[in-house]
C-alpha positions, -999 to 999 in steps of 0.1 A, spaced: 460 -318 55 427 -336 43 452 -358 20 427 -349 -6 429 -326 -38 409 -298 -18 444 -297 1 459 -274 -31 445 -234 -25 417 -223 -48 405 -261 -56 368 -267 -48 352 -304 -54 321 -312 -60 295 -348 -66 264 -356 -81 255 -394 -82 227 -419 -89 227 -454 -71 202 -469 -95 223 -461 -124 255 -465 -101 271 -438 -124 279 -402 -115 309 -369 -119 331 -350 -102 340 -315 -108 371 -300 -96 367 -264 -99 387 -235 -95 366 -202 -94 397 -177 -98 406 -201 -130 435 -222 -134 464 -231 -162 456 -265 -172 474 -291 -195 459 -326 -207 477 -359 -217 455 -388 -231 474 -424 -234 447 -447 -236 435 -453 -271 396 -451 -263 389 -418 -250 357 -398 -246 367 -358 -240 355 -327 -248 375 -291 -244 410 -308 -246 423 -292 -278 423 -260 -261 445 -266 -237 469 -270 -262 500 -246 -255 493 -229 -288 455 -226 -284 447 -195 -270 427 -199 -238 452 -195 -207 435 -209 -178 401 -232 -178 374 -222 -151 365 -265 -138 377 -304 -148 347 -324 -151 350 -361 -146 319 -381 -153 310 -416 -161 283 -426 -188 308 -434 -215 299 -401 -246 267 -397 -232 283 -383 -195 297 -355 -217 263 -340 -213 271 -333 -177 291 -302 -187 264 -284 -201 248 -285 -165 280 -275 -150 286 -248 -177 251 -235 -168 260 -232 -130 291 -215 -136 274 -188 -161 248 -183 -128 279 -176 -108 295 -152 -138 321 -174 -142 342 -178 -174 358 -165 -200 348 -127 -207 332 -130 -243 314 -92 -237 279 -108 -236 283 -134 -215 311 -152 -195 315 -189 -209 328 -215 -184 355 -230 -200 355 -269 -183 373 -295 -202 361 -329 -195 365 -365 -197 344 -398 -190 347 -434 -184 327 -461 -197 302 -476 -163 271 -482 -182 273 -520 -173 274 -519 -136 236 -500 -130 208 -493 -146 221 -483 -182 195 -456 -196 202 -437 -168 237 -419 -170 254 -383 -160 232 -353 -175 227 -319 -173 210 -319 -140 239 -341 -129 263 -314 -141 244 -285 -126 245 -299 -93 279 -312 -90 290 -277 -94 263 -269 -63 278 -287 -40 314 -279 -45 335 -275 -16 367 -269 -1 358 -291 25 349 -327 1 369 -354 11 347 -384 2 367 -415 -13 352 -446 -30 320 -445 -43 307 -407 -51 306 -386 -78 325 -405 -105 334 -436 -91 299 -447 -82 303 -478 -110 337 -481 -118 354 -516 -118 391 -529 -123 403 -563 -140 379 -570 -166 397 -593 -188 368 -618 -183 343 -594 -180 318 -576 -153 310 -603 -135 352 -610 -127 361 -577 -124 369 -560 -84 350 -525 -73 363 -496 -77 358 -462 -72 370 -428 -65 405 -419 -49 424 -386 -39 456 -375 -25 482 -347 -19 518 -341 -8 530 -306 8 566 -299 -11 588 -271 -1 578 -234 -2 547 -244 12 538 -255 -23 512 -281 -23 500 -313 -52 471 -338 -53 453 -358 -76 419 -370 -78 411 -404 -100 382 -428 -112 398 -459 -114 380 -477 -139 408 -496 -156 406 -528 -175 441 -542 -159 446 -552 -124 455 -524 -96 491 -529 -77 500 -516 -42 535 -498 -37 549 -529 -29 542 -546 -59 511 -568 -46 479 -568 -66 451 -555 -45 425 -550 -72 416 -567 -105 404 -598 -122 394 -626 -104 387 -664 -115 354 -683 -100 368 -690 -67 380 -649 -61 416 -648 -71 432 -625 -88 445 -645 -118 470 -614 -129 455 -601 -157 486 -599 -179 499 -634 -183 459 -646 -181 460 -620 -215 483 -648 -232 456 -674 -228 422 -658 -224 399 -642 -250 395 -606 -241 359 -594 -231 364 -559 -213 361 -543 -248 360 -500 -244 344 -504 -212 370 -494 -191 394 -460 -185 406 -442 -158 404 -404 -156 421 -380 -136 431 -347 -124 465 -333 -108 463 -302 -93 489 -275 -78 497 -243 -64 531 -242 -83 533 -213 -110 531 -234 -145 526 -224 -179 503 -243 -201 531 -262 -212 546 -270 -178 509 -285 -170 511 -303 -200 543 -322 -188 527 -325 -155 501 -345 -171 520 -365 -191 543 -374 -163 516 -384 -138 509 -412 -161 537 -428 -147 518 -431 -113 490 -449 -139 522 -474 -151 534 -477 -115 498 -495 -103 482 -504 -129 490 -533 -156 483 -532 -182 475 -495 -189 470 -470 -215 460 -501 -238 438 -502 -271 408 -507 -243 412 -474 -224 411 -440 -222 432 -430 -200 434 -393 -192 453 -371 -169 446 -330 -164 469 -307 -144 459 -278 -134 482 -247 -118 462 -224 -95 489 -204 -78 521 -183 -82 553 -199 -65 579 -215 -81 596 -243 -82 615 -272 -102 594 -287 -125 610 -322 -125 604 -325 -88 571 -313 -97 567 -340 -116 580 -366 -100 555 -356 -71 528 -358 -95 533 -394 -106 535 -404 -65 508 -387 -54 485 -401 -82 500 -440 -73 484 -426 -38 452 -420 -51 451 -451 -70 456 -470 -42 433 -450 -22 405 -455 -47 409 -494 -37 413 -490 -2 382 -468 3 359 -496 -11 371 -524 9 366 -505 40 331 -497 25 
């Protein structure tokens, strides 16, 4: 195992990037098309495709997750992807055409680079290019080329960032990992309990974000949330992946505090790509640890550069 989402059968990933705009997406794609669910908890989201994937909606299984950063204006990146897709005749059979159905979220980045230049359709196209079952790049690529933690006090006290991934191999030879671009506005917490990530007063210290909250004015305003995407080859229905999603947040409470706030857009995806059973609450129990994992991971990956 890569302990990276490419671990789960039938999950490609792919990057596009640009280091002058330090901004970028990910696209998790699965070609043979997956059931997918979607839970948003932060109150400042930026999503497109997510009502479908309501139980009662009628599209079963969604064909990619895109991830990208550019606050609203990264939601152009799907059209890109969307286009590479229909090259590949991937999507949903509408008789004349097949139309990619890729749900997506972003995350706000536009103050870390150069800020007219964010994910587009070129972005998009080429993330879907390049997707692999062999990706295992942490840190800063595709989506979390600008994201930050801690930002209480603003950019300039916030921590890097960036992308992180993991997976677990449960019974049955069932497999779950989760992919993340840690762009919170609260501080980031190791297993034990430690912050590792966040903000940090003139001197470098973390100054723990929530009891700095009862004395400092806020500045990290919507430019902030963290995205991600859990993925399995468990059989789930679209309402099983639904509770997957909602579920993994807990790996969101576990690290970082404070989360899901008024400043954040926090958003999880599951997606189900295969056909074997099993319990859904250890299901989702695994889904909440291995996205704590990838939290951390995203951390780890930048200070070892």
């Amino acid at each position: 195992m890569k302990d990276y989402i490419t671990d789960i059968p039938g999950i490609k990933v792919g990057h596009a990037h640009n280091k002058d705009g330090m901004t970028g997406c990910t696209i998790i794609l699965a070609e043979e098309g997956a059931v997918a669910g979607v839970d948003v908890r932060g109150s400042a989201p930026g999503t497109r495709e997510t009502d479908l994937l309501n139980p009662i909606n009628m599209i079963e299984k969604v064909n990619a997750i895109l991830l990208s950063g550019g606050s609203a204006f990264g939601l152009a990146a799907a059209d890109g992807a969307m286009s590479a897709l229909e090259e590949a005749n991937i999507g949903f059979d509408v008789g004349v055409t097949k139309v990619p159905i890729i749900p997506t979220a972003v995350l706000f980045d536009l103050g870390v680079g150069d800020p007219t230049i964010r994910p587009n359709f070129k972005m998009g196209y080429h993330a879907v290019k390049a997707a692999s079952s062999n990706e295992k790049r942490l840190g800063k690529v595709g989506v979390g080329m600008g994201c930050t933690v801690g930002k209480l006090l603003g950019q300039k006290h916030a921590t890097p960032s960036g992308l992180g991934s993991s997976s677990l191999k449960l019974n049955n030879d069932i497999y779950i990992g989760a992919i993340v671009g840690l762009n919170a506005f609260g501080d980031i917490y190791n297993h034990k309990g430690d912050i590792i990530a966040g903000c940090q007063d003139d001197e470098g210290r973390f100054i723990n974000t929530y009891q700095a909250m009862k004395k400092k004015k806020i500045k990290g305003f919507g430019k902030n949330t963290t995205i991600g995407v859990i993925a399995t080859n468990a059989k789930l229905s679209k309402a099983e992946a639904t509770k997957i999603a909602q579920v993994a947040h807990n790996g969101y409470a576990k690290h970082i505090n404070p989360v899901h706030t008024m400043l954040d857009g926090d958003t999880i995806f599951a997606m189900s790509t295969g056909h074997k059973n099993i319990d859904i609450n250890l299901l989702a129990t695994a889904a909440s640890d291995v996205m704590g994992r990838a939290i951390v991971k995203a951390i780890q990956a930048v200070n070892l550069g």
